[in-house]
N, C-alpha and C positions, 0 to 999 in steps of 0.2 A: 574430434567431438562435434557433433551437427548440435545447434540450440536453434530456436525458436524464440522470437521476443515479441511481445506485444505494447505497444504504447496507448495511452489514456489517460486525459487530464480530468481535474475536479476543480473546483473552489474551498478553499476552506478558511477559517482565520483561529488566530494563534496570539498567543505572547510571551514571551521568555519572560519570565517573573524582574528575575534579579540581575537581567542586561544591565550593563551602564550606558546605552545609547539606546535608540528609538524601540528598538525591538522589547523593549517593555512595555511598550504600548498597545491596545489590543489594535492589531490591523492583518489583514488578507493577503492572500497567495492563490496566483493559478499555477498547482501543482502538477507536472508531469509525471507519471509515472511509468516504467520500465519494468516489463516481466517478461525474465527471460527463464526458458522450461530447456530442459533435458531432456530425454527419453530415448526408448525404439521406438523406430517408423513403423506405423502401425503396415503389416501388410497381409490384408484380408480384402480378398475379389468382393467385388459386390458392396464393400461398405463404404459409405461415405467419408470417412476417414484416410480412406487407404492412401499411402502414400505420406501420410503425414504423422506428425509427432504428434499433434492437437490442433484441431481447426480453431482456426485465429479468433472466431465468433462464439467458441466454447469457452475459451480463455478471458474474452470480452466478459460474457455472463456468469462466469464463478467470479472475476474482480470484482464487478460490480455486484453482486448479490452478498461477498463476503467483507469487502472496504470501499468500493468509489462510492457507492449510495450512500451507505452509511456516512462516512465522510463529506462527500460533496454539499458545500451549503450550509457546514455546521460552526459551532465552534469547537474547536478542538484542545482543550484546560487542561492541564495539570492538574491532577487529585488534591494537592495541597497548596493550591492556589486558590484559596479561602474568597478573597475577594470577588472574585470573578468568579467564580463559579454560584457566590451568594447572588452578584449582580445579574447574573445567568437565570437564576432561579425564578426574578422576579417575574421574567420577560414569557407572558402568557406562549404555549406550543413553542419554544426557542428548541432546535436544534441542538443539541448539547454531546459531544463526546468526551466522556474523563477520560485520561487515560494513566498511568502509574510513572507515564517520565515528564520531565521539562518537554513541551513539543518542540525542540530544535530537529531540524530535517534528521540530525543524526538519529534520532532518538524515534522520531516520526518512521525512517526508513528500517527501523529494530521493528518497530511494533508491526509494521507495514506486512515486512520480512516471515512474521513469526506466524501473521494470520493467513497469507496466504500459503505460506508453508503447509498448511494442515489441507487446507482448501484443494490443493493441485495432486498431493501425494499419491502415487500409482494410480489416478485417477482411471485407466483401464489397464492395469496389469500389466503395463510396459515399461514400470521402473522410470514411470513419469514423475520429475519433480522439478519442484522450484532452485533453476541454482545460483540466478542472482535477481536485484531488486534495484535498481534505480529510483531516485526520487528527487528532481529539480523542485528547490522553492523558488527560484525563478530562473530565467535561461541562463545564467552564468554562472549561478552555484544550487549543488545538490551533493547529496551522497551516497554511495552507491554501499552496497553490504553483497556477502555471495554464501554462498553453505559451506560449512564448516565442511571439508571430507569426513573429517572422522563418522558422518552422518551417513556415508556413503562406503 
């Protein structure tokens, strides 16, 4: 199986509500992230693709239009993390993303996973897709998620 991976970091910050040590504190991460794609080698004379699964720069501009923008620079809250997301609200233009789990990387690399899942799918009718997601909250720990087959 040939794959294809593209690397790209963000900034963001976070906090695990109900840690028992520091990560319940609101503080930051430069996030690495990992996308790795499947697909057929596109092979069409004449097209700037040819030869490839997905130009590394196309890959670049669906992440970032679908999660590193979005992402980069925000805060990243738990929907039922009442405090902070009220403390959030005060803060005139504040960058805000809810999202529906605890942001631990685990849970950050699920949501990660699922949006660019949709982003990448047969993107040129070569059975293009996402089939794993890496996600470093910093260089010595991350989690990685990959597609179910049954998907495939």
């Amino acid at each position: 199986m040939l794959t294809i991976t593209r690397k790209l970091e963000f900034d963001a910050g976070h906090r695990i509500p109900d840690h028992k040590s520091q990560c319940r504190n609101l503080h930051g991460h430069r996030y690495t992230l990992e996308i790795t794609l499947v697909g057929a080698v596109i092979e069409v004379e004449g097209s700037s693709d040819n030869g490839m699964i997905m130009d590394f720069s196309d890959i670049k501009t669906l992440a970032k239009q679908h999660l590193v923008d979005v992402w980069d620079h925000a805060f990243l809250v738990y929907e039922k993390d009442a405090a902070v997301r009220d403390f959030l609200a005060t803060l005139p233009d504040h960058k805000t993303v809810i999202i529906d789990r605890i942001p631990t990387v685990e849970n950050l690399a699920r949501t990660a996973f699922d949006i660019l899942k949709a982003a990448y799918k047969d993107h040129y009718g070569t059975g293009l897709h996402l089939q794993k997601l890496v996600l470093h909250e910093t260089p010595n720990c991350w989690a990685e998620i990959s597609e179910d087959p049954a998907d495939h």
